[in-house]
Each structure stands twice: as structure tokens, then as C-alpha cells.
C-alpha positions as CSV (number, residue, x, y, z in Angstrom):
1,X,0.6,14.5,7.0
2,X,0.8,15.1,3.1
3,X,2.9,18.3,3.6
4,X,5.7,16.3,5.8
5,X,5.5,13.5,2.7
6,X,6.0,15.9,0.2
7,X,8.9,18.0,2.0
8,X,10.6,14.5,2.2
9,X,9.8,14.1,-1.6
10,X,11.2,17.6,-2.4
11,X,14.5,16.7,-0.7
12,X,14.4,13.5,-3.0
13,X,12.1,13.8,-6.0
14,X,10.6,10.2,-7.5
15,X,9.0,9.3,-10.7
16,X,6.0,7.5,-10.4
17,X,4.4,5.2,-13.4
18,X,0.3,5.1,-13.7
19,X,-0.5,2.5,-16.1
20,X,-3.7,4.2,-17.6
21,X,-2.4,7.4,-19.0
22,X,-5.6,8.3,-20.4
23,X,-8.0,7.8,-17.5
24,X,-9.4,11.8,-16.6
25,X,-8.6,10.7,-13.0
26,X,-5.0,9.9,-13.8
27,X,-4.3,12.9,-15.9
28,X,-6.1,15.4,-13.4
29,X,-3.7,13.7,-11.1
30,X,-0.7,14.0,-13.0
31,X,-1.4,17.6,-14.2
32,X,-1.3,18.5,-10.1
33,X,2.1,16.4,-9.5
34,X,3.7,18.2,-12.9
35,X,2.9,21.9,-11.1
36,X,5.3,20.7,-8.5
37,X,9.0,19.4,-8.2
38,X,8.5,16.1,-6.0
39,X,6.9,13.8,-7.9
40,X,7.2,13.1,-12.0
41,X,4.6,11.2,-13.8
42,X,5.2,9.0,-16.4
43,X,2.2,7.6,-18.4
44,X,1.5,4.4,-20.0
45,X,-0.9,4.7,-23.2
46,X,-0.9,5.7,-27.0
47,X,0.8,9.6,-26.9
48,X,-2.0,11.2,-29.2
49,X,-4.9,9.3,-27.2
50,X,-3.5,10.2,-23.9
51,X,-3.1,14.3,-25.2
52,X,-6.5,14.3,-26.8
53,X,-8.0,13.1,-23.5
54,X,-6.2,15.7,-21.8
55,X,-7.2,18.2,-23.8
56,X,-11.2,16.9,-23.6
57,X,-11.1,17.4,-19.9
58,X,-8.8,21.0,-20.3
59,X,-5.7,19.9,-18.5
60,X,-2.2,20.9,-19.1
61,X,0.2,18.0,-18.9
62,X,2.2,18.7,-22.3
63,X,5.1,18.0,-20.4
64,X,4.6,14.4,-19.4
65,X,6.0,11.8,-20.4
66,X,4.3,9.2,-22.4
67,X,5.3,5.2,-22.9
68,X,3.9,3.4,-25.8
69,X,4.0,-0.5,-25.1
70,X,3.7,-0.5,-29.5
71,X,6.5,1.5,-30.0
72,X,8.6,2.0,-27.1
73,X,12.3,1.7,-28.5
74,X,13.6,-0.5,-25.5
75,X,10.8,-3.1,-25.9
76,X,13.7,-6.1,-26.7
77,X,15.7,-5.0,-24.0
78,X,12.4,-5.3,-21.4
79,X,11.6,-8.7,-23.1
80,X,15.0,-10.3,-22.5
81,X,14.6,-9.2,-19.3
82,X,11.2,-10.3,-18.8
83,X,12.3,-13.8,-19.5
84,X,15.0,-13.8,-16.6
85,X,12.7,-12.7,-14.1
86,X,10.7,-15.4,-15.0
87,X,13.4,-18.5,-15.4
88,X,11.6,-19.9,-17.9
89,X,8.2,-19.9,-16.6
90,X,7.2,-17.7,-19.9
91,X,8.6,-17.7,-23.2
92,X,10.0,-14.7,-25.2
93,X,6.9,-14.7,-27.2
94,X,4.6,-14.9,-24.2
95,X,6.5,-11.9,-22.0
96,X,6.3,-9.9,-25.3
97,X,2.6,-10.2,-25.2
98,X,2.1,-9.5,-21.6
99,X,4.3,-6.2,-22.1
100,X,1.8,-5.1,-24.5
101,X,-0.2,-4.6,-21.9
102,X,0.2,-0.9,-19.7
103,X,-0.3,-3.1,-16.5
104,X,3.2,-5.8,-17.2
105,X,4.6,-3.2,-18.5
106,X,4.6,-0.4,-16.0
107,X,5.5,-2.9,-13.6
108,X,8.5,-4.0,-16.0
109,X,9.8,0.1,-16.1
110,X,9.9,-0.4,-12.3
111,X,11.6,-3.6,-12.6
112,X,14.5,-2.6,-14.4
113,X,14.8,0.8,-12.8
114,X,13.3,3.2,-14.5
115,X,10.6,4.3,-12.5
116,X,10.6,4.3,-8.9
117,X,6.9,3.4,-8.3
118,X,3.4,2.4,-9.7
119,X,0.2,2.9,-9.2
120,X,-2.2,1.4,-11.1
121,X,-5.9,0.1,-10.6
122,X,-8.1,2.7,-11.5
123,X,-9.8,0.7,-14.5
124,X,-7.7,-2.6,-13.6
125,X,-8.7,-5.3,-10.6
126,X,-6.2,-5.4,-7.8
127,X,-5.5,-9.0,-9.0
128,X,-4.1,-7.4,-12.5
129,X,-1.8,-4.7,-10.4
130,X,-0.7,-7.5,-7.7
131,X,0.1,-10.2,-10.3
132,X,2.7,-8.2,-12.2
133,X,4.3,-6.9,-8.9
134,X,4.7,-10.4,-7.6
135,X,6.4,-12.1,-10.9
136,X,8.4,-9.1,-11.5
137,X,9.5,-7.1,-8.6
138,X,8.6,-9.7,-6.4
139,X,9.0,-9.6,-2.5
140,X,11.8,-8.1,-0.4
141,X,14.7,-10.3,0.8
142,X,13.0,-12.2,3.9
143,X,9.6,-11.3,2.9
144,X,7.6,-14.3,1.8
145,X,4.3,-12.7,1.4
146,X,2.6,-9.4,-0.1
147,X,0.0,-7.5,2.6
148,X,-1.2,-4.5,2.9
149,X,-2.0,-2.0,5.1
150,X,-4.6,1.6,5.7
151,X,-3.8,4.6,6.8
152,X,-6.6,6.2,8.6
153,X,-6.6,9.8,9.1
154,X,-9.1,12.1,11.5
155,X,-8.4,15.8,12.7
156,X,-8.6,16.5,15.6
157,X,-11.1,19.1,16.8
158,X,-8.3,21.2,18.8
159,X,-5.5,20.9,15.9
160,X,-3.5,18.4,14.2
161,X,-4.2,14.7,13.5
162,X,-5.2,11.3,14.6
163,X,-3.8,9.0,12.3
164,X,-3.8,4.7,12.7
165,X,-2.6,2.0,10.3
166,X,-4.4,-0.9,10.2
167,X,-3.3,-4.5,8.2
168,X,-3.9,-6.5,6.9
169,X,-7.1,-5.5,5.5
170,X,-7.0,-6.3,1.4
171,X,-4.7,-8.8,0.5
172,X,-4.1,-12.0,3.0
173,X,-7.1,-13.9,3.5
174,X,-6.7,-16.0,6.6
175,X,-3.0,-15.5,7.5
176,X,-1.2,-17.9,9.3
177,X,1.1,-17.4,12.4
178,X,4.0,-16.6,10.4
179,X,2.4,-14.4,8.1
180,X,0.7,-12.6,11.0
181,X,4.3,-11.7,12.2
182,X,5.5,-10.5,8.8
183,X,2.7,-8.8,8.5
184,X,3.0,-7.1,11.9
185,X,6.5,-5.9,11.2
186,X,5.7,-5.0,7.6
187,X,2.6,-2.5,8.8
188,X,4.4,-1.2,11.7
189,X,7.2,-0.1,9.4
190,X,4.5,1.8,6.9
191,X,2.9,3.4,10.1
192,X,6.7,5.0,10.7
193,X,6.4,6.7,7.7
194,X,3.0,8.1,7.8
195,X,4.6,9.5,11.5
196,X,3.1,7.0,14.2
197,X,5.2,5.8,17.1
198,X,3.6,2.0,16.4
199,X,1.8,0.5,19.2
200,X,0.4,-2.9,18.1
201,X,-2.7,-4.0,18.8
202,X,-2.8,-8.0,18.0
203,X,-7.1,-7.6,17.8
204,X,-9.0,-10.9,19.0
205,X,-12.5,-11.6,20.5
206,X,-10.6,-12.3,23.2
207,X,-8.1,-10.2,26.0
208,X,-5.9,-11.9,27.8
209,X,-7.2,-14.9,28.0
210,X,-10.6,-14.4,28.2
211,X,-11.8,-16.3,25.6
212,X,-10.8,-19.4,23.8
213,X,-11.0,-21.1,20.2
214,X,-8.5,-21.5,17.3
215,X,-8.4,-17.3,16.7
216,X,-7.3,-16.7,19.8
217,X,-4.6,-18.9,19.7
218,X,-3.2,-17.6,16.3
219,X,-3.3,-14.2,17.9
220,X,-1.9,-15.1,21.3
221,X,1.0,-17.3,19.8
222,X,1.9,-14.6,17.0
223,X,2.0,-12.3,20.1
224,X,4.2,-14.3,22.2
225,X,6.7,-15.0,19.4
226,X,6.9,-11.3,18.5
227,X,7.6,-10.4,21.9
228,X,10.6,-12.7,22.0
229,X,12.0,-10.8,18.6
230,X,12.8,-7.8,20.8
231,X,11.5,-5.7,18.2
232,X,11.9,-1.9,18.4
233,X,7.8,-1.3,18.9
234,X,5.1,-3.1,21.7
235,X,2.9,-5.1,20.4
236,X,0.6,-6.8,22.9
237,X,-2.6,-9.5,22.4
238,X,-4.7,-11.3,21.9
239,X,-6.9,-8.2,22.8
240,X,-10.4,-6.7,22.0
241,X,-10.7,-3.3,20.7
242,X,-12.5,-1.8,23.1
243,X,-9.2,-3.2,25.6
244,X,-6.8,-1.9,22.6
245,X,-8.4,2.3,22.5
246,X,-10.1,2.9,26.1
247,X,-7.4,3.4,28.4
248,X,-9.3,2.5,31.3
249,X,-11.0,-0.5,29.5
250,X,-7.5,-1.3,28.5
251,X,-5.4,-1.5,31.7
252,X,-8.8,-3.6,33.3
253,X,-8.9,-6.1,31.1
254,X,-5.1,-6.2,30.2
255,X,-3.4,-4.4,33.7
256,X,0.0,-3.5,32.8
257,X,0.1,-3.7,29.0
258,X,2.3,-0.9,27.5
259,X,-0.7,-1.1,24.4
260,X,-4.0,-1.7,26.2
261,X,-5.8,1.7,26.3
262,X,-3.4,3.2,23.7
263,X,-2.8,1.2,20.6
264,X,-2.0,3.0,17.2
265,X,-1.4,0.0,14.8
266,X,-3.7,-2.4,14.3
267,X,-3.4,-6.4,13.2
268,X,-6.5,-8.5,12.5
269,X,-6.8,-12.0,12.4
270,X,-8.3,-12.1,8.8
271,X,-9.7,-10.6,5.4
272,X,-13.3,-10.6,7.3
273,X,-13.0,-8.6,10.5
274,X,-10.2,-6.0,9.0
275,X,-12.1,-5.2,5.7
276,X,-15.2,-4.8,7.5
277,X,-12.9,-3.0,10.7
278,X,-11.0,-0.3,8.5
279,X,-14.7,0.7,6.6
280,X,-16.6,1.1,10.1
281,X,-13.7,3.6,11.0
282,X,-13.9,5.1,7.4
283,X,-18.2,5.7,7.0
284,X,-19.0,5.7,11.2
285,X,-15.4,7.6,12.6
286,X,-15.2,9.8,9.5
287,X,-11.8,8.8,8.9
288,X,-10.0,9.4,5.9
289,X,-8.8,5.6,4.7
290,X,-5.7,5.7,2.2
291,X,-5.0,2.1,0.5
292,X,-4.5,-0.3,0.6
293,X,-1.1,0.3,0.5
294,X,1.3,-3.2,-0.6
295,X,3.8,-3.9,1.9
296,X,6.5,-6.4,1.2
297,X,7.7,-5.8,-2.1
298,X,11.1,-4.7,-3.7
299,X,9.6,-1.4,-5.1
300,X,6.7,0.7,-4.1
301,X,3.7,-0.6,-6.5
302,X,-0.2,-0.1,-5.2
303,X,-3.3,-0.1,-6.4
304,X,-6.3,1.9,-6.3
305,X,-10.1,1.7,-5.9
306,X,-12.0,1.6,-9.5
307,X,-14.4,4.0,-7.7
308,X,-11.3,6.3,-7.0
309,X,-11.3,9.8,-7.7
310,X,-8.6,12.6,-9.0
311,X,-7.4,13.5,-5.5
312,X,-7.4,10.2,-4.5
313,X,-5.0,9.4,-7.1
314,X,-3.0,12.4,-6.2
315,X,-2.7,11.2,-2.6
316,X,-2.0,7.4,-3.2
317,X,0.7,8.7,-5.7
318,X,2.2,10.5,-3.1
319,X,2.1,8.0,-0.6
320,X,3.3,5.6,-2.8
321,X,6.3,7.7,-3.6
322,X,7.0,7.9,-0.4
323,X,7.3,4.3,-0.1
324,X,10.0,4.4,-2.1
325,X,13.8,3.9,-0.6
């Protein structure tokens, strides 16, 4: 999967912002991405701290280039511009502030076009990565919310890989109807880039009408309305898991379906059951989870696990170049 994403990055090479420039992580990260021709780091931090950490943990990234919040030359320029994107919701004074922080103003470099992605997260909270992101870059045209999605990747024992997105697992806590459809279309787009055909799974307690309460409904109406979109991918629920993956589970409970039995893309009805879904697949499947990955946003920005380690980062930068239009 990671050599078809960087063979599409090699035929259009990115630059990617991390906004702690001194982590170890980041800079084992970025000394990998600057051996290659895909993918250019650019990192956020004081120049000498950032080369002196480097040089603690024997990396070679000499070549990088490093932003200074205190003395980066365009600093008025990103201010000014600060204060449009927020139509006077923060003064000049307060956006100069935030920008002195690597988190507002990474997110500000991809703002204005100087970076095609972020990724961020290693020492911040998610909150501080998706905050920026929404008053900055702020959601695509027809987008109204920010979700997320995993990538779960297994080999397979005879070759090659099984790989599944699941959403939204990070981000929304309870989505409503609507969401759950711009959510839908949001993770079966990602799952087209990471090379699965989507087949949607709308997950439930419930197949077909089997069982009953408020879930179900959510997950049967947000069905029946994506149906009627004629969208290029099935998508077919409510439906258990068991109905979704077992083909002969599938087409007993849900005869017919063009998903039951052989689903791909997964949608939960909440936070709960996809947080705690997407880690039984990662510790009891022994799946390899990347994310979550931010869906909905003008620019590729995502944000990774405090607990994360150097390849990690590598990966998610990757990925999240890949994001990028």
C-alpha cells in the first residue's frame, strides 16, 4: 500500500509541515522523507534547538527547512491574513499571539499555501491540531463537519493485503443523520485512495429490521437516503457485523444485499462502538490501524497519537501527503 502512495507522490512531490521540529520522533521521520524525492519536510521550531536535537539523536537532516514563529520574515503578512480568516472574531494582536505558537502557525503556512499538509500531534492534544484546522483551513465546499476515518491493514497469509477503512472513529461523537451521510461519502472517498473498491457497511445491533430503538433508525434512515443519492459505491444497513464480513451470515440475515457478507468500509453509529470497534481489529485481528485520518477539510491536516513512534510518523506523513489534491 505505502509503495503505490509513494509512486503517486514521486509523480507529484508535496511538502509537508510537522509542527514540533524538535521532537526525536519528528526528526527521525523527517531524516527518512529527506533521503527520498516525494515528500519535503518543513519544521516548525527555533533552528539551533531543532539541529542540536538532531544531532543528540545522530540524524542527518541539515537540509531541512526550519520556520521560526519569532523570526520568520513573513510574520505580518500571515497576521493580516490571520485576521481575514477570522472576520473579526480575533484581533491583530490576538492572531499574532496564536501564530507564536508552532501549532496556529503550521496550520497558517498551509492556509496561505505554502505547505501542502500538516501533521502535528505528537506532543499536542488532537483538540490543539483540530482547532487551528477548523478556523483556518476550515471545511471543504459542502462539507459541514470534520470526521475521520482508519485505515486497517492485515497481510494476507498467501500474499498481498487486506485493508478496511473504518469512520468515524475519533472525531464525531454521536452524529446525526446528516452527518452520518457526510461522513459516509467523506470515508468512502479516503478508502479510494488507500485502493479499496468501498463497500459500506451502515453497522447497527440490528439487520434488516431485526431489531428496533432510536440507533437503528439513524442507521436505517441514513441508509435509505444514501441509496436514493445514486452514489457511485453500495452502501447497505442497518446491519450487524457479523451480517457485514460472513458471506453466508450476510446473504441470511440480509438475502440479496450487494454488502452483506462482503463489506470493506465501515460506518458506526457513534464515538463508542467505532473507537472501541477499530482497537478490537487493531490488538485482537492484528491489524495495522493508521489515524485517524481528518476528512472534510480544505487541506490535508492530521494528527497523531502522543504515544506515536518514528515510523509512525513516517507513515501518517505519507498518507497525509497523499491526501493532498
Amino acid at each position: 500500500m505505502f509503495r503505490k502512495l509513494i509512486q503517486k507522490l514521486k509523480h507529484n512531490p508535496k511538502t509537508i509541515v510537522f509542527t514540533e521540529g524538535s521532537d526525536p520522533r519528528i526528526l527521525e521521520a523527517s531524516a527518512r522523507l529527506l533521503s527520498g524525492t516525494f515528500l519535503t519536510p518543513i519544521l516548525i521550531g527555533n533552528k539551533e534547538e531543532v539541529l542540536a536535537a538532531a544531532e543528540r539523536e545522530c540524524l542527518n537532516v541539515q537540509n531541512v527547512q526550519v520556520l521560526d514563529p519569532a523570526t520568520y520574515e513573513g510574520m505580518d503578512e500571515m497576521v493580516e491574513k490571520m485576521v481575514e480568516l477570522r472576520r473579526g472574531k480575533m484581533t491583530a494582536d490576538e492572531c499574532r499571539e496564536a501564530l507564536s505558537r508552532a501549532n496556529y502557525f503550521g496550520t497558517m503556512l498551509v492556509a496561505m499555501g505554502k505547505a501542502d499538509c500538516l501533521l502535528g500531534g505528537a506532543t499536542y492534544s488532537t483538540a490543539d491540531t483540530v482547532r487551528p484546522a477548523l478556523q483556518l483551513v476550515k471545511t471543504k465546499p459542502g462539507n459541514k463537519i470534520v470526521s475521520s476515518c482508519f485505515i486497517l491493514v492485515r497481510p494476507f497469509a498467501t500474499g498481498g493485503n487486506q485493508v478496511l477503512a473504518m469512520g468515524d472513529c475519533a472525531i464525531n461523537i454521536d452524529p446525526s443523520e446528516d452527518e452520518l451521510i457526510e461522513i459516509t461519502q467523506e470515508v468512502a472517498k479516503c478508502a479510494r485512495i488507500f485502493g479499496v473498491d468501498p463497500k459500506v457497511a451502515m453497522l447497527s445491533y440490528s439487520t434488516n429490521g431485526s431489531g428496533k430503538g432510536p440507533v437503528v433508525d439513524k442507521m436505517r434512515n441514513a441508509t435509505k437516503r444514501l441509496q436514493d443519492m445514486m452514489l457511485d459505491f453500495p452502501v447497505d444497513g442497518e446491519i450487524q457485523f457479523d451480517a457485514a464480513v460472513s458471506p453466508s451470515v450476510g446473504q441470511l440475515k440480509f438475502p440479496g444485499s450487494p454488502v452483506a457478507g462482503y463489506a470493506n468500509t465501515f460506518i458506526f453509529p457513534e464515538i463508542t462502538s467505532g473507537n472501541i470497534g477499530y482497537k478490537i481489529a487493531q490488538r485482537m485481528g492484528n491489524f495495522d490501524a493508521y489515524g485517524p485520518i481528518l476528512l472534510g477539510l480544505n487541506a490535508p491536516i492530521n494528527d497523531l497519537s502522543r504515544g506515536c513512534n518514528a515510523l509512525e510518523v513516517y507513515s501518517m506523513a505519507i498518507i497525509t501527503a497523499a491526501l493532498a489534491e
